[in-house]
NUPA-51928 format. One record per atom (N, C-alpha, C): residue in one letter; y, x, z. Coordinates in pm, whole numbers, plus 50000, padded with zeros to 5 digits. Layout:
REM NUPA-51928
AYXZ...
***
This chain:
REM NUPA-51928
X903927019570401X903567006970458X904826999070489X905056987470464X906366979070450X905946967570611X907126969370651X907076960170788X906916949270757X906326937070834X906016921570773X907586918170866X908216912370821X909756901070887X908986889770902X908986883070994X909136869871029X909866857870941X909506850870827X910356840470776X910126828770842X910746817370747X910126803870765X908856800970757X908266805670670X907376804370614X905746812370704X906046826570729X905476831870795X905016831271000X906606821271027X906606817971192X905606806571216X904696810371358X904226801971341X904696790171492X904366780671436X904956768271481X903936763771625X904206761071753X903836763071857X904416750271899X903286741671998X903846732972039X904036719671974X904686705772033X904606694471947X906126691871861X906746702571866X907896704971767X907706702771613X906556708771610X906356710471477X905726696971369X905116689871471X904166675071442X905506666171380X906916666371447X907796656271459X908596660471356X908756647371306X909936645071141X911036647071235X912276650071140X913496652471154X914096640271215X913546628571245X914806616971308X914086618971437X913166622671395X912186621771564X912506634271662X912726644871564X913556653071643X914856654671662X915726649871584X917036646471639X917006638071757X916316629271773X915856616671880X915656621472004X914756634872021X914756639972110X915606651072151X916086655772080X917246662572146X918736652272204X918666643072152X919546631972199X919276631372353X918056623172352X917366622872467X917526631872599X917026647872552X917046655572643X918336660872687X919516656372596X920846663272666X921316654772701X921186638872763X921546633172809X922306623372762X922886613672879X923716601372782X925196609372786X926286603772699X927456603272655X928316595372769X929576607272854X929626601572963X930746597072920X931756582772964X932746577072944X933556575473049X934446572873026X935146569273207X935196555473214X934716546573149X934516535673164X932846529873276X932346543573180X930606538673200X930126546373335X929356539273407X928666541373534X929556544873625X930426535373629X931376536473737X930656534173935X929766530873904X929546528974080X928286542874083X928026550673943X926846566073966X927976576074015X929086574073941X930226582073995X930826577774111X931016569074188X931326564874298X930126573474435X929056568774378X927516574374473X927466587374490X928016598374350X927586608374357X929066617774399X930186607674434X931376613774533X931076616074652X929646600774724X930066602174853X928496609474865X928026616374734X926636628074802X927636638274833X928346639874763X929076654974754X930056650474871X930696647174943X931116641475089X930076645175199X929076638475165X928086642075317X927566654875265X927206657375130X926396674375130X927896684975203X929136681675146X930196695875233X930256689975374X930206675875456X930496673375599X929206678575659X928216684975599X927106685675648X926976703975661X927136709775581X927726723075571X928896722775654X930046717775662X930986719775792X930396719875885X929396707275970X929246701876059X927866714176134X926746719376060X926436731776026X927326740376083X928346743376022X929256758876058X929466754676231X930396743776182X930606736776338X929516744176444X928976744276489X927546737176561X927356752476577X927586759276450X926896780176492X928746785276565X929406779376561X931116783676586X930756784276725X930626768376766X930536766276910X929826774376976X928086777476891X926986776977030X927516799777013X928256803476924X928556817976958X929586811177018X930856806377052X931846803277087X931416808777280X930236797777277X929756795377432X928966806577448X928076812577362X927056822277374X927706835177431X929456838077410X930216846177380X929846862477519X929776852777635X929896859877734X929246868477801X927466858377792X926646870777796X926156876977661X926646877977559X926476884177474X927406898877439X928376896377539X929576908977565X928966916077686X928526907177792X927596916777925X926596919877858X925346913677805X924336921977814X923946923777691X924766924477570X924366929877456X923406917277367X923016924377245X922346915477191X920536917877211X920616929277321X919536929177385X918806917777489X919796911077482X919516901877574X918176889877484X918376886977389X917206878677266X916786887877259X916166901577277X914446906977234X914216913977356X914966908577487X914756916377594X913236907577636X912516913377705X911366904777775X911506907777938X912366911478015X912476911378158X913346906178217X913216895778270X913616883878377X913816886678507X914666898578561X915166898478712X916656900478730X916566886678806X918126886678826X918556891978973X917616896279008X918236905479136X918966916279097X918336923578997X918696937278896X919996933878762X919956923578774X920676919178654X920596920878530X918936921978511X918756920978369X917786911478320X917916908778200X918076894278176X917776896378020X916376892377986X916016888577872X915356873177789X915366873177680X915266854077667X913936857877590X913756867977566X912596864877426X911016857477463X910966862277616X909696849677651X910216832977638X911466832677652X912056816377674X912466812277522X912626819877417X912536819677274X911526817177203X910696824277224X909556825177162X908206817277220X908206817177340X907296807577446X906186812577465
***
């Protein structure tokens, strides 16, 4: 028994690839990979898409920022009472222990 190979002839054609003449598909592959970038052309898309990429990294800094500080400040009772202190649930400060997870969670 002889294996069948896959030719031209034998593949079958799937999809609206197959409907479209050759300029029509060159046309669309044009299309789908986009325009031809120049350094002349779309000078103010390249200007716009400097100052996305500006606020998307000041925004990721500003992010880091913001978790630096609140461990920065968090620092102290997190050295006294562990990181038991977020899943602790008992609130007496006569005893000095001290949990947030009712004031976390609500």
């Amino acid at each position: 028994m002889s294996e069948l190979k896959p030719t031209a002839e034998t593949k079958p054609q799937l999809g609206f690839d197959s409907a479209l003449s050759d300029v029509e598909k060159s046309a669309t592959r044009k299309v789908l990979r986009g325009p031809v970038r120049t350094r002349e052309a779309h000078f103010g898309d390249r200007v716009f898409h400097g100052l996305l990429k500006l606020v998307a990294w000041s925004t990721i800094v500003l992010v880091a920022a913001i978790i630096g500080m609140l461990l920065k400040m968090a620092w102290p009772v997190i050295s006294k009472f562990g990181l038991g202190f977020f899943t602790g649930q008992d609130w007496n400060p006569v005893e000095d222990i001290f949990g947030a997870l009712p004031f976390i969670y609500g």
